[in-house]
TORFIZA-854459 format. One record per residue (C-alpha): x, y, z; residue number from 0; chain. Coordinates in Angstrom, 2 decimals, decimal comma, always signed. Layout:
# TORFIZA-854459
atom u = X&v = Y&w = Z&i = NUM&ch = A
...
//
This chain:
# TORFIZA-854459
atom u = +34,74&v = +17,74&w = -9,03&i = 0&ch = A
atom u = +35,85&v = +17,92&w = -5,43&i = 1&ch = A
atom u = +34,08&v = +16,30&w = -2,88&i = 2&ch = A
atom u = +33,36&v = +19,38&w = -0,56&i = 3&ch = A
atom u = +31,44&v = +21,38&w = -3,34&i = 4&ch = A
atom u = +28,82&v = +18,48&w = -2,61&i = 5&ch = A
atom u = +29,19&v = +18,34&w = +1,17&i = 6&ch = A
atom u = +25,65&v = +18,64&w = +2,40&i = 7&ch = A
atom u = +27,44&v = +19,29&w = +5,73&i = 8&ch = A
atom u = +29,09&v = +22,53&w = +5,22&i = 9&ch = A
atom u = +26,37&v = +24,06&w = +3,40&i = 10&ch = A
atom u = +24,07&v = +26,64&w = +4,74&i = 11&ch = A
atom u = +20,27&v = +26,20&w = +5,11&i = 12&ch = A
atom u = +19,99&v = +28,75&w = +2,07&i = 13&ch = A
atom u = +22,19&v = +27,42&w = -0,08&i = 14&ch = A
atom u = +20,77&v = +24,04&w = +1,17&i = 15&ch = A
atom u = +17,36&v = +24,95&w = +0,03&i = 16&ch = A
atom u = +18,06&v = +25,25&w = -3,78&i = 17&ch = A
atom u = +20,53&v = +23,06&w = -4,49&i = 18&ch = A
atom u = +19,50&v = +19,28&w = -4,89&i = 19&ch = A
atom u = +21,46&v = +16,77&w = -2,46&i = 20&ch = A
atom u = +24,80&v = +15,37&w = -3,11&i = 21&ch = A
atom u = +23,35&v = +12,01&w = -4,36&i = 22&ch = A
atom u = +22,14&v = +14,20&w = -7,33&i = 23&ch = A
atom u = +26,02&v = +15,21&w = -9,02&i = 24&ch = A
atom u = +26,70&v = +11,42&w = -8,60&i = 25&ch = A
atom u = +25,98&v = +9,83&w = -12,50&i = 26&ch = A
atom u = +23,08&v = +7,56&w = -13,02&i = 27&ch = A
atom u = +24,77&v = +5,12&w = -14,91&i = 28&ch = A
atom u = +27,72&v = +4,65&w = -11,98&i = 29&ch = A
atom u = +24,41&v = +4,74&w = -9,70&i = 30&ch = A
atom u = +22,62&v = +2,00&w = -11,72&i = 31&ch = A
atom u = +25,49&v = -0,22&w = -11,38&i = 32&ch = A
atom u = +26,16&v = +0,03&w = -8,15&i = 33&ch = A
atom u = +21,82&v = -0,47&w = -7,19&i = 34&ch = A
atom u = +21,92&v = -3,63&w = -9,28&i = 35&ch = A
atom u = +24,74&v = -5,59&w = -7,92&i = 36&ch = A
atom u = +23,22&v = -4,81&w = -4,46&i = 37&ch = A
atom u = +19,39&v = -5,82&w = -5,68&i = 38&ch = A
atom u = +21,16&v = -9,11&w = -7,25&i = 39&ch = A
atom u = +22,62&v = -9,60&w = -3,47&i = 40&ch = A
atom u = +19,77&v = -8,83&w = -2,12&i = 41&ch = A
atom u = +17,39&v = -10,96&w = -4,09&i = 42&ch = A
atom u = +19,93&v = -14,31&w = -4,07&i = 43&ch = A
atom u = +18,25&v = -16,84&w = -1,90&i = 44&ch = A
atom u = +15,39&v = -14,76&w = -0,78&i = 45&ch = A
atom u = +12,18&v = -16,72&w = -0,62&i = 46&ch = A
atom u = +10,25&v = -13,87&w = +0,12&i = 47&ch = A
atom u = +10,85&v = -10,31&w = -1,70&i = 48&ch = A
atom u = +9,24&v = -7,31&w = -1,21&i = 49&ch = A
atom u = +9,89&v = -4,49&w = -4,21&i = 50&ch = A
atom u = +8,40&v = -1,36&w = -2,40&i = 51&ch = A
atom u = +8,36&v = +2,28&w = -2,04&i = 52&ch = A
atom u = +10,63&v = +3,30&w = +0,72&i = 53&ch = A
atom u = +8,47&v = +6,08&w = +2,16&i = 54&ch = A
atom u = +6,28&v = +4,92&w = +5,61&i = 55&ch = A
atom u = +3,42&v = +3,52&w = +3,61&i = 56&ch = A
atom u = +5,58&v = +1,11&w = +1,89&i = 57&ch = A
atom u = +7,74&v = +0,58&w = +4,51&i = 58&ch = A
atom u = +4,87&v = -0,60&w = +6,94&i = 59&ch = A
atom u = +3,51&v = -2,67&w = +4,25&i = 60&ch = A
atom u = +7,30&v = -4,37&w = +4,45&i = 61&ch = A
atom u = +6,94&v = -5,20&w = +7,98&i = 62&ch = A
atom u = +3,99&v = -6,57&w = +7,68&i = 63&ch = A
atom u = +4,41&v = -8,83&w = +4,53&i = 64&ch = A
atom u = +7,83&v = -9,70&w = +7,36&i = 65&ch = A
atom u = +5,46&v = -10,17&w = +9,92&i = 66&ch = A
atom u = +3,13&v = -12,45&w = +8,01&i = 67&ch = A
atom u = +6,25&v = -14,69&w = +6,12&i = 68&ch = A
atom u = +8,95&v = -14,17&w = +9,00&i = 69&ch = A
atom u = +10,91&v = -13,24&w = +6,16&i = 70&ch = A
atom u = +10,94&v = -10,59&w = +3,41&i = 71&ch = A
atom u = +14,10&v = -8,97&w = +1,59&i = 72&ch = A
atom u = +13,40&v = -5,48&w = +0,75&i = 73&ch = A
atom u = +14,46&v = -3,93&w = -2,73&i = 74&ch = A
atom u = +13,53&v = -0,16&w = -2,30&i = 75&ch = A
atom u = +11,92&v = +1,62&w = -5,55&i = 76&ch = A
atom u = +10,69&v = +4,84&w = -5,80&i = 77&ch = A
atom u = +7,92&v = +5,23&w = -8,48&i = 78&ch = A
atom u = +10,45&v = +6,47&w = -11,25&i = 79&ch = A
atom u = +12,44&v = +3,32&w = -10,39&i = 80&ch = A
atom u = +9,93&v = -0,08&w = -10,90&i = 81&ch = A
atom u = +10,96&v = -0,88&w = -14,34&i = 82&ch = A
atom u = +14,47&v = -1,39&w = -12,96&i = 83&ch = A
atom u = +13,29&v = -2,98&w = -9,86&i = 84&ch = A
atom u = +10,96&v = -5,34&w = -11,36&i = 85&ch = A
atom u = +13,89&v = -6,26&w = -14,38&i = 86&ch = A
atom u = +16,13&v = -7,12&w = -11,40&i = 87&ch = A
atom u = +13,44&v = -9,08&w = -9,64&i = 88&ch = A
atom u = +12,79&v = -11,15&w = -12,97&i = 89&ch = A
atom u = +16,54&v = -11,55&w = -13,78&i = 90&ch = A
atom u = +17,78&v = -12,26&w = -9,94&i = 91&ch = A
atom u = +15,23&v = -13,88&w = -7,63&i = 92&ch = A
atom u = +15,15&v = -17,20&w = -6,48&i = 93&ch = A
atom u = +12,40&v = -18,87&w = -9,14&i = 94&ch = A
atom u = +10,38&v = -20,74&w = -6,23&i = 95&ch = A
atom u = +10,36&v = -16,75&w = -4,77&i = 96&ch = A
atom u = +7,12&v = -15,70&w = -3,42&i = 97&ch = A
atom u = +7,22&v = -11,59&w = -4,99&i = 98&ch = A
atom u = +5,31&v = -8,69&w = -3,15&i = 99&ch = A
atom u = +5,12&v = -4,93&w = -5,22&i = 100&ch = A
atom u = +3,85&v = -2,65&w = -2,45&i = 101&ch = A
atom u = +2,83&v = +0,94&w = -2,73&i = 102&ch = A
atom u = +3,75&v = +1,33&w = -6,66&i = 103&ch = A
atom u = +1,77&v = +2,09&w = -9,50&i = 104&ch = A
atom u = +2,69&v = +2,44&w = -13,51&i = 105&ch = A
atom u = +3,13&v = +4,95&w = -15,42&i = 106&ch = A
atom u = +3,36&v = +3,36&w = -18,45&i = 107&ch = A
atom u = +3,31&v = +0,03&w = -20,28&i = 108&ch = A
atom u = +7,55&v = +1,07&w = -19,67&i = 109&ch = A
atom u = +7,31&v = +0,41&w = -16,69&i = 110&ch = A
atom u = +5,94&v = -3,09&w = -16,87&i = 111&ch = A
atom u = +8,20&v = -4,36&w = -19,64&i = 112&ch = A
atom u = +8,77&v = -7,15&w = -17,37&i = 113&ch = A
atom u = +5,92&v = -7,87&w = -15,58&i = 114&ch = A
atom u = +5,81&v = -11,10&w = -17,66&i = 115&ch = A
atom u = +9,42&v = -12,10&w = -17,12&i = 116&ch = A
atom u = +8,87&v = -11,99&w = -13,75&i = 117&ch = A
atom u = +5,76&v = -14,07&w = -13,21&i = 118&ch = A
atom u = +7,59&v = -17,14&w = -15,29&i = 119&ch = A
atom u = +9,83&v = -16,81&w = -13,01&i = 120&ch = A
atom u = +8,69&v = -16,19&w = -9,60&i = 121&ch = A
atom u = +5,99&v = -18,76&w = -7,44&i = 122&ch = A
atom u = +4,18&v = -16,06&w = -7,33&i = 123&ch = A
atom u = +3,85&v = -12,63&w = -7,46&i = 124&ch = A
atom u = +1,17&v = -10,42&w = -5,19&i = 125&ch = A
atom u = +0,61&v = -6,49&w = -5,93&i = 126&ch = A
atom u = -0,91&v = -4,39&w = -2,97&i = 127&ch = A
atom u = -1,42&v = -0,57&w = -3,58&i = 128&ch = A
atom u = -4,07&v = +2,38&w = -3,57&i = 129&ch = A
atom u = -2,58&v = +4,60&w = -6,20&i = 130&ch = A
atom u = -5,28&v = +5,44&w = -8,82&i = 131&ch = A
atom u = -4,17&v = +3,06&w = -11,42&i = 132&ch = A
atom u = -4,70&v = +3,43&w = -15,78&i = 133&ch = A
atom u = -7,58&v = +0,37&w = -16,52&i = 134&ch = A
atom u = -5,13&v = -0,61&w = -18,97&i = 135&ch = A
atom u = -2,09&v = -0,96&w = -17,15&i = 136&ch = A
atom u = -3,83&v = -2,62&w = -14,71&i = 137&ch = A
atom u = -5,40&v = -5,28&w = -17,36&i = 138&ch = A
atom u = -2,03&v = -5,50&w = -18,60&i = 139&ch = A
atom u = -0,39&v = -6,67&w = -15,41&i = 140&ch = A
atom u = -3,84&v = -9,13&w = -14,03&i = 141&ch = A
atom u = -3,20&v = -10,92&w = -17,63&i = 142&ch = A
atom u = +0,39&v = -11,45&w = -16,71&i = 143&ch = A
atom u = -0,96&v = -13,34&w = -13,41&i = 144&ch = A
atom u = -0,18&v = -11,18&w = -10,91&i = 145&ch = A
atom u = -2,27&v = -11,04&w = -7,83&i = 146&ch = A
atom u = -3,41&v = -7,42&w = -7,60&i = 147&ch = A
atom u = -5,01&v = -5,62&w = -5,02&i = 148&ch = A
atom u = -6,03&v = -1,56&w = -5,30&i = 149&ch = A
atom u = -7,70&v = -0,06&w = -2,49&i = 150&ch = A
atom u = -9,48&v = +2,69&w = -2,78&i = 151&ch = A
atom u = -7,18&v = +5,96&w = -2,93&i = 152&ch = A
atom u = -9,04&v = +8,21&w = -1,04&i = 153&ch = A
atom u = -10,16&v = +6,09&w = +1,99&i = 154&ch = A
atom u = -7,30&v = +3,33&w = +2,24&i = 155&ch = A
atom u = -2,97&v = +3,34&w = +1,89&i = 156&ch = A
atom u = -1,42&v = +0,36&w = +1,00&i = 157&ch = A
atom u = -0,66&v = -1,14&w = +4,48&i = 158&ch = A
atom u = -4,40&v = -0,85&w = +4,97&i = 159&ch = A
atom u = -4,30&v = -3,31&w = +1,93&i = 160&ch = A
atom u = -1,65&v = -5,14&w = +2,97&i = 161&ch = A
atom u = -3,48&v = -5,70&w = +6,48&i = 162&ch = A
atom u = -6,32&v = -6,67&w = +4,93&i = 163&ch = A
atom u = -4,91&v = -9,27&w = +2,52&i = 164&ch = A
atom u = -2,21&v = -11,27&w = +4,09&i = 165&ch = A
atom u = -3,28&v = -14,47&w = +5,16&i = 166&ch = A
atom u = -1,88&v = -13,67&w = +9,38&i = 167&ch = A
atom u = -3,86&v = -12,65&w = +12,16&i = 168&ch = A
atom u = -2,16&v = -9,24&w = +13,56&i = 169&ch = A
atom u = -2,19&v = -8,07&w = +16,48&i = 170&ch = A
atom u = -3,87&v = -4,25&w = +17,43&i = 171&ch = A
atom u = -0,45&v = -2,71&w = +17,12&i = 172&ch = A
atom u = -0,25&v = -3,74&w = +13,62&i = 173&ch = A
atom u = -3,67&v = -2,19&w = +12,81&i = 174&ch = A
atom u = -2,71&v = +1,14&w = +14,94&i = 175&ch = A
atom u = +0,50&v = +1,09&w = +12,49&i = 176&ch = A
atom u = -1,69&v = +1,36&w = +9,51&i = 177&ch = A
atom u = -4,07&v = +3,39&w = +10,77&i = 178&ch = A
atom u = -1,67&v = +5,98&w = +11,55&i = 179&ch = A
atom u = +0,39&v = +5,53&w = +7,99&i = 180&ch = A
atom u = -2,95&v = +6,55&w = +6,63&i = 181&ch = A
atom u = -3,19&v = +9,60&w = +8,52&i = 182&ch = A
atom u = -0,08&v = +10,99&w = +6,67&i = 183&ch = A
atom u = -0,36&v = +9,31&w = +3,64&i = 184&ch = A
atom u = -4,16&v = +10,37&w = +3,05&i = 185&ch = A
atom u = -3,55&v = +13,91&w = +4,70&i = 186&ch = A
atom u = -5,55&v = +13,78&w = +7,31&i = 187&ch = A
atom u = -3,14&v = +14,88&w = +10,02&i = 188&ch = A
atom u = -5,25&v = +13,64&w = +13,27&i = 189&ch = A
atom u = -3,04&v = +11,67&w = +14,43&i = 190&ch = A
atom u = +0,25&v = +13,63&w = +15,91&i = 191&ch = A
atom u = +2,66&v = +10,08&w = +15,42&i = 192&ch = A
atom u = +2,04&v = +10,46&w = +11,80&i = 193&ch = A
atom u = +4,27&v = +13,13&w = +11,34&i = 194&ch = A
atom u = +6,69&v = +11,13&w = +13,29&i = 195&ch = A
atom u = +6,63&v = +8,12&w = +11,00&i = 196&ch = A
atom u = +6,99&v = +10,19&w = +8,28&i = 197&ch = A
atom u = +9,66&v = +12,33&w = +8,76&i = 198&ch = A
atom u = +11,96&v = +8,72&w = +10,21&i = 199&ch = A
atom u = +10,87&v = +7,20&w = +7,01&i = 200&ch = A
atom u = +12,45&v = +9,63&w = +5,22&i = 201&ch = A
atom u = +15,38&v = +10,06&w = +7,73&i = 202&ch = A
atom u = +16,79&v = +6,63&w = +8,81&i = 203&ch = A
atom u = +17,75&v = +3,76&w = +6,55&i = 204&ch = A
atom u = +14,61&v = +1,68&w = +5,23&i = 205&ch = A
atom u = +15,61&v = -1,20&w = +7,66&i = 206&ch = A
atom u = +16,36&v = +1,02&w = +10,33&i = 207&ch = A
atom u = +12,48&v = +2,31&w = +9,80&i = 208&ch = A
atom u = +11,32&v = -1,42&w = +9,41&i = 209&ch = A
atom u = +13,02&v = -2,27&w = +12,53&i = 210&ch = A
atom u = +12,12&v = +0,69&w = +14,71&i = 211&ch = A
atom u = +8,38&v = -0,08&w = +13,28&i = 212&ch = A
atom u = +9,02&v = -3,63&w = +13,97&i = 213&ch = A
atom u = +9,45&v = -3,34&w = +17,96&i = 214&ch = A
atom u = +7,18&v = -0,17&w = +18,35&i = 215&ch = A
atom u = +5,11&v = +0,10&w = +16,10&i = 216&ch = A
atom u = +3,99&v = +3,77&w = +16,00&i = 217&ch = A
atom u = +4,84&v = +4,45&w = +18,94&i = 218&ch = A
atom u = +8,69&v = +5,19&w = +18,40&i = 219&ch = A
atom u = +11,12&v = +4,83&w = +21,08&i = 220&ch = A
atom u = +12,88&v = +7,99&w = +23,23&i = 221&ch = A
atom u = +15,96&v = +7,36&w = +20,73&i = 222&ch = A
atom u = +13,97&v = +8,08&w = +17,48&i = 223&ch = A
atom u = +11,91&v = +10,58&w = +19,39&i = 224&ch = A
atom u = +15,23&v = +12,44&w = +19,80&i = 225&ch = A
atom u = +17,04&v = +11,86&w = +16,88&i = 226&ch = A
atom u = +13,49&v = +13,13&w = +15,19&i = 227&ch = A
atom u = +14,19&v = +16,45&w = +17,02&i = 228&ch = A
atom u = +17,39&v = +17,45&w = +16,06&i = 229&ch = A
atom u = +16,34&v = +16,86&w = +12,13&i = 230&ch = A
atom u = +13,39&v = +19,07&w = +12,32&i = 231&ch = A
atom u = +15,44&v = +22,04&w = +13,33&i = 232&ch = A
atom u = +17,28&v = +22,19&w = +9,63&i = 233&ch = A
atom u = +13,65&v = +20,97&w = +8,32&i = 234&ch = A
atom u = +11,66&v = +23,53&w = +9,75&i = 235&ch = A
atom u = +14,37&v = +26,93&w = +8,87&i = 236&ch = A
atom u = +13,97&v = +24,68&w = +5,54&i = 237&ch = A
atom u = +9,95&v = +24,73&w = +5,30&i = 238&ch = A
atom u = +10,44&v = +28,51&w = +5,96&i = 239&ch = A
atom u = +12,68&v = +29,09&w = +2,94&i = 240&ch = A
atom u = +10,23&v = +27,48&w = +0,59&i = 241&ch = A
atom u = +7,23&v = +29,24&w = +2,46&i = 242&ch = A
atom u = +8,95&v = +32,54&w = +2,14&i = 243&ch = A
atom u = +9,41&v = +32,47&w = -1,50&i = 244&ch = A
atom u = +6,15&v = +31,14&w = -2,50&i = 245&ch = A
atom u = +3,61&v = +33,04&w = -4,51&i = 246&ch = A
atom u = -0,14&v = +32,61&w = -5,05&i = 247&ch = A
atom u = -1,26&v = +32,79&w = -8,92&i = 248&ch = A
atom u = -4,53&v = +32,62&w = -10,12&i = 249&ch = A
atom u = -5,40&v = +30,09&w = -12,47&i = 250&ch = A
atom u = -9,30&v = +29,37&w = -13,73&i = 251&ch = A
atom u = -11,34&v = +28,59&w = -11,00&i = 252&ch = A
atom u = -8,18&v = +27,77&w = -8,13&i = 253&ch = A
atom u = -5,30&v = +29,72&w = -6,42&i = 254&ch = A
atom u = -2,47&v = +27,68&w = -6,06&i = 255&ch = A
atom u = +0,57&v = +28,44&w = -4,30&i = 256&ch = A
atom u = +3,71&v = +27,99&w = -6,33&i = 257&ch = A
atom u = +7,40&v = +27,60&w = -4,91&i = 258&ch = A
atom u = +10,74&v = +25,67&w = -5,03&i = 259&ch = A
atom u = +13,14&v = +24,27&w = -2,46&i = 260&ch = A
atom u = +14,56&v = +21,38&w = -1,20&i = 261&ch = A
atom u = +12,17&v = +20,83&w = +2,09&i = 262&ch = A
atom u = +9,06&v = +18,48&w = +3,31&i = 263&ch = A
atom u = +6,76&v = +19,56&w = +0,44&i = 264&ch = A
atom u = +3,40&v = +18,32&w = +2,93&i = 265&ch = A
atom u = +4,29&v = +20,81&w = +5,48&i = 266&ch = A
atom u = +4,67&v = +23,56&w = +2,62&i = 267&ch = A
atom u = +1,46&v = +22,42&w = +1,09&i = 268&ch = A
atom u = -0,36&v = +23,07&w = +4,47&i = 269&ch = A
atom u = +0,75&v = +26,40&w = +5,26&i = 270&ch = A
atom u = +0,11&v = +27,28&w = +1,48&i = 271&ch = A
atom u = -3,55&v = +26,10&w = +1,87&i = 272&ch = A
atom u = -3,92&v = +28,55&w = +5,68&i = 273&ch = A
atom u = -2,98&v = +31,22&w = +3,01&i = 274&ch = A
atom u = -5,66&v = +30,60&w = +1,01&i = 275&ch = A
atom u = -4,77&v = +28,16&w = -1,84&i = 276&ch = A
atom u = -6,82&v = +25,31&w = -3,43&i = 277&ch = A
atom u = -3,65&v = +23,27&w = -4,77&i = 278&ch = A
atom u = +0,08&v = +23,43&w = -4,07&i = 279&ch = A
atom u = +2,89&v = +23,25&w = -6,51&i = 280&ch = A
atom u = +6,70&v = +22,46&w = -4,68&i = 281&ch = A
atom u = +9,13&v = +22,55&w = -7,33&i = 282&ch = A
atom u = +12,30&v = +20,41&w = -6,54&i = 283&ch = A
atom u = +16,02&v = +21,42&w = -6,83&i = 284&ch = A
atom u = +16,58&v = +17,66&w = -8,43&i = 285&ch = A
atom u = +13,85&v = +18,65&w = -10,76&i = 286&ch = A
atom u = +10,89&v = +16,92&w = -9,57&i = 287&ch = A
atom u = +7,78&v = +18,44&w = -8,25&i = 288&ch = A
atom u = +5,27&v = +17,93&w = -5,86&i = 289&ch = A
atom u = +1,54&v = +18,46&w = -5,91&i = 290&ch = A
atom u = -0,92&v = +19,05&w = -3,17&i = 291&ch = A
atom u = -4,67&v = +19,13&w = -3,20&i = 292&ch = A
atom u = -7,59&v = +20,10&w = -0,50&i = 293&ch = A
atom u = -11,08&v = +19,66&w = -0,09&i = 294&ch = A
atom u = -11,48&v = +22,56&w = -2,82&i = 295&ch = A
atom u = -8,88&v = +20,76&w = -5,35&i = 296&ch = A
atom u = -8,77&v = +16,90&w = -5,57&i = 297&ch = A
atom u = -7,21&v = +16,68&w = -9,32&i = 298&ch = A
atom u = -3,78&v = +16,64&w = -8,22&i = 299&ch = A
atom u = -3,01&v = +13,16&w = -10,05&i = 300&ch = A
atom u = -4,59&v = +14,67&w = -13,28&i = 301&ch = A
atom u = -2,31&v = +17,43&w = -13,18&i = 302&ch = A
atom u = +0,39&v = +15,36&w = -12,66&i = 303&ch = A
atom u = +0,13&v = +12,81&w = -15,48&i = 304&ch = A
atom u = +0,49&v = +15,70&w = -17,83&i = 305&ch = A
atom u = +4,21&v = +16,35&w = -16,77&i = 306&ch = A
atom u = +5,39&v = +12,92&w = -16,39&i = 307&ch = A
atom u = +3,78&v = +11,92&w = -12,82&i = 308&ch = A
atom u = +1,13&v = +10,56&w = -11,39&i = 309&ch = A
atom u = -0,21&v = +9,79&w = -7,34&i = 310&ch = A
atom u = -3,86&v = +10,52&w = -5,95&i = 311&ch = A
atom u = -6,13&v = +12,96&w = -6,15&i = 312&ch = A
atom u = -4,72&v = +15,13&w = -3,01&i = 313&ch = A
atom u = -1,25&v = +14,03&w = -3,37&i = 314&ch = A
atom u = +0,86&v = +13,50&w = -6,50&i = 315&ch = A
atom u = +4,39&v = +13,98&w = -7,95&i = 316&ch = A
atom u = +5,78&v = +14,62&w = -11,30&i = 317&ch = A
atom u = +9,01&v = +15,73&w = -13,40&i = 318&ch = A
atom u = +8,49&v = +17,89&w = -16,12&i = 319&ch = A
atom u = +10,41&v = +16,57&w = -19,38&i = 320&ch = A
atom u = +12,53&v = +19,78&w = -19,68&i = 321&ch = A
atom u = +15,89&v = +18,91&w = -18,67&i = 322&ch = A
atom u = +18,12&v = +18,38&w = -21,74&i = 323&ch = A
atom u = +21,94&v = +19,18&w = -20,52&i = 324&ch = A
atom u = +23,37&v = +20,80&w = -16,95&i = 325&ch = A
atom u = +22,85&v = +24,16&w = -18,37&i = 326&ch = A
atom u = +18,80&v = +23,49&w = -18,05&i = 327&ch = A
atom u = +19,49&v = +22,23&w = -14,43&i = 328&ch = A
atom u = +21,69&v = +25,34&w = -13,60&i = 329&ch = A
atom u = +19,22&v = +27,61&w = -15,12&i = 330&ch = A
atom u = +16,49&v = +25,75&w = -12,97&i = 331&ch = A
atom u = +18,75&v = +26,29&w = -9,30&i = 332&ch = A
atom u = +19,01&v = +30,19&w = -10,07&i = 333&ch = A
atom u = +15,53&v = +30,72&w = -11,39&i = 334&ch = A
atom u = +13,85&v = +28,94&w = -8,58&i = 335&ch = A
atom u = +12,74&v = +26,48&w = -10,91&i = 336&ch = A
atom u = +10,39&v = +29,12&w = -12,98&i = 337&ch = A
atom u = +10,06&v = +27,08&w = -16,33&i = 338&ch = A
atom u = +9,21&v = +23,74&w = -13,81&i = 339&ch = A
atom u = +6,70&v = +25,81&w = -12,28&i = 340&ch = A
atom u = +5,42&v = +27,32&w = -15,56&i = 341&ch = A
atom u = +4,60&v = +23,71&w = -16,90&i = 342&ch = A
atom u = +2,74&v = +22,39&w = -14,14&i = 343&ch = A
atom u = +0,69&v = +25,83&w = -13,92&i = 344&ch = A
atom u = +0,09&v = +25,20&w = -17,53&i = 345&ch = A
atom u = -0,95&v = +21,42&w = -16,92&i = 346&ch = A
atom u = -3,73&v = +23,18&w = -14,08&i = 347&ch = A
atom u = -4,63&v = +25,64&w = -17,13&i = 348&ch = A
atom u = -5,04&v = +22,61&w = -19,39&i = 349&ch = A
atom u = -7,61&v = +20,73&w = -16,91&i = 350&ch = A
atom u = -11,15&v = +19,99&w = -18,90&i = 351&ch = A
atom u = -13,72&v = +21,22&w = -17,09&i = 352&ch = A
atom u = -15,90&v = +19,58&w = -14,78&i = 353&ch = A
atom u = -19,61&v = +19,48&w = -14,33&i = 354&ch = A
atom u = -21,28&v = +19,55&w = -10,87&i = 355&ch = A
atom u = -20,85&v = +15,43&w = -10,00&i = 356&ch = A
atom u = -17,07&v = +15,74&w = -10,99&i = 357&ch = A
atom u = -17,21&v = +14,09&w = -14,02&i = 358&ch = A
atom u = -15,08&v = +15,91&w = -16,77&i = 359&ch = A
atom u = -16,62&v = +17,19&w = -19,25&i = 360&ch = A
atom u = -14,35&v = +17,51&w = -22,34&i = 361&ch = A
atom u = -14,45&v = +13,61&w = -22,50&i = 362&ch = A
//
């Protein structure tokens, strides 16, 4: 395939919005390679190693675990990604390693095949987080002799944690950092620099992030502020794509907008809630989806877990288990994703009811 028919560059914002990014055509196997000669680099002589979520959350718990150590090597893992991180981590770190898993939770007993691997072989290995975690997952990896830590989803992200439980006496910037990493990650959107961490997070290079975070704090520099600027022009014609072609549909007790494109699904999710919806559904060109929640709908995560996802009870992700061959994907770019959005409106139909303390019902 030729290189251009990729280009991200010399595509237009609506062709942009429902085609996945270039990264996507390139094959996971070449992919998987290529990540684990660069985790075994990264991990060789490390004595501090932080296996983390690149988004701000994990990002600021990075810097911190930094801060505290004066040393940390990152190995970035999205949530689909810890079994491979935490294989690598067992297989390549230094064995008198001091291990840090920040802002990931399990899935499955999959993705903790070797949770037990890598505590023979680390000094130690910490787990800080506020995803709302299976009781039996989490058994499974305190028996392995990990040091785990869970803050409460709904009040705390995992720099909060990560403030709280490393042994270092930070300074008020540090707590402003996390304070304001909450505000996006928890949705509370008080705090205008919370946008701003956010959207560098996802922009910049994870050590770029760390390091702008690093000398700042949240307060980023002119440069970033700048840089920041020119982005959100594509992201906001973006955000009006997916807007655009959303639709509200009626499901039980809820209204939840429903769309698809390739845009900052939190931004979506807000302007779907001023229309009137309880819960969000962004449906991703990759294939993945995004859920949001509101004060009227705070079962995203239970929604989620039913199409291969999981997250918090405002905020969670997923990717329905219905891609079998490139025909599936094609069909999902020039439907809009309709059978994506189908299942997760399904999952919302499947929901057991709950009586008037929250507590389901069907259980």
């Amino acid at each position: 395939m030729d290189d251009w028919l990729i280009d991200d560059d010399r595509l237009s914002v609506a062709r942009k919005s429902v085609l996945p990014g270039e990264g996507f055509f390139v094959p996971d196997s070449f992919e998987e390679e290529q990540a684990e000669a660069e985790a075994a680099e990264t991990l060789a002589g490390a004595g501090v190693v932080v296996v983390a979520d690149p988004d701000a959350d994990g990002l600021a718990c990075t810097a911190l675990i930094r801060e505290a150590h004066g040393e940390g090597a990152l190995l970035p893992a999205g949530p689909h990604e810890l079994d491979e991180a935490l294989a690598w981590t067992a297989e390549y770190a230094d064995p008198d390693a001091t291990v840090y898993v920040c802002d990931l939770c399990p899935d499955s007993e999959d993705d903790l095949a070797a949770i037990a691997d890598l505590t023979a072989r680390a000094e130690r290995v910490v787990w800080f987080d506020h995803h709302q975690w299976d009781d039996d997952l989490g058994a499974l990896v305190d028996d392995a002799g990990v040091e785990r830590t869970v803050g409460d989803s709904e009040e705390v992200c995992t720099a909060d944690v990560a403030l709280a439980e490393l042994d270092h006496d930070f300074g008020e910037r540090w707590a402003d950092l996390a304070a304001v990493t909450r505000d996006h990650d928890l949705w509370i959107r008080e705090d205008e620099r919370s946008d701003d961490l956010a959207d560098f997070s996802y922009w910049s290079d994870p050590e770029e992030y760390i390091e702008a975070i690093q000398a700042h704090g949240a307060d980023l520099s002119p440069e970033v502020q700048e840089f920041l600027a020119e982005k959100r022009i594509e992201k906001e014609a973006l955000i009006e794509k997916a807007v655009d072609r959303a639709e509200l549909r009626e499901v039980g007790e809820w209204t939840v907008g429903v769309t698809y494109g390739r845009c900052s699904q939190n931004e979506v999710a807000e302007a779907l809630r001023e229309q009137g919806a309880d819960a969000a559904v962004v449906v991703k060109p990759a294939g993945s989806a995004s859920i949001r929640g509101t004060e009227t709908f705070e079962r995203a995560h239970e929604v989620a877990a039913q199409v291969n996802g999981g997250g918090h009870p405002k905020a969670a992700g997923c990717k329905p288990d219905i891609y079998d061959d490139m025909m599936d994907y094609a069909h999902h770019w020039t439907t809009h994703g309709a059978v994506a959005k189908q299942a997760i409106v399904d999952a919302f139909k499947r929901l057991p009811e709950e009586d008037d303390e929250g507590i389901d019902t069907d259980r």
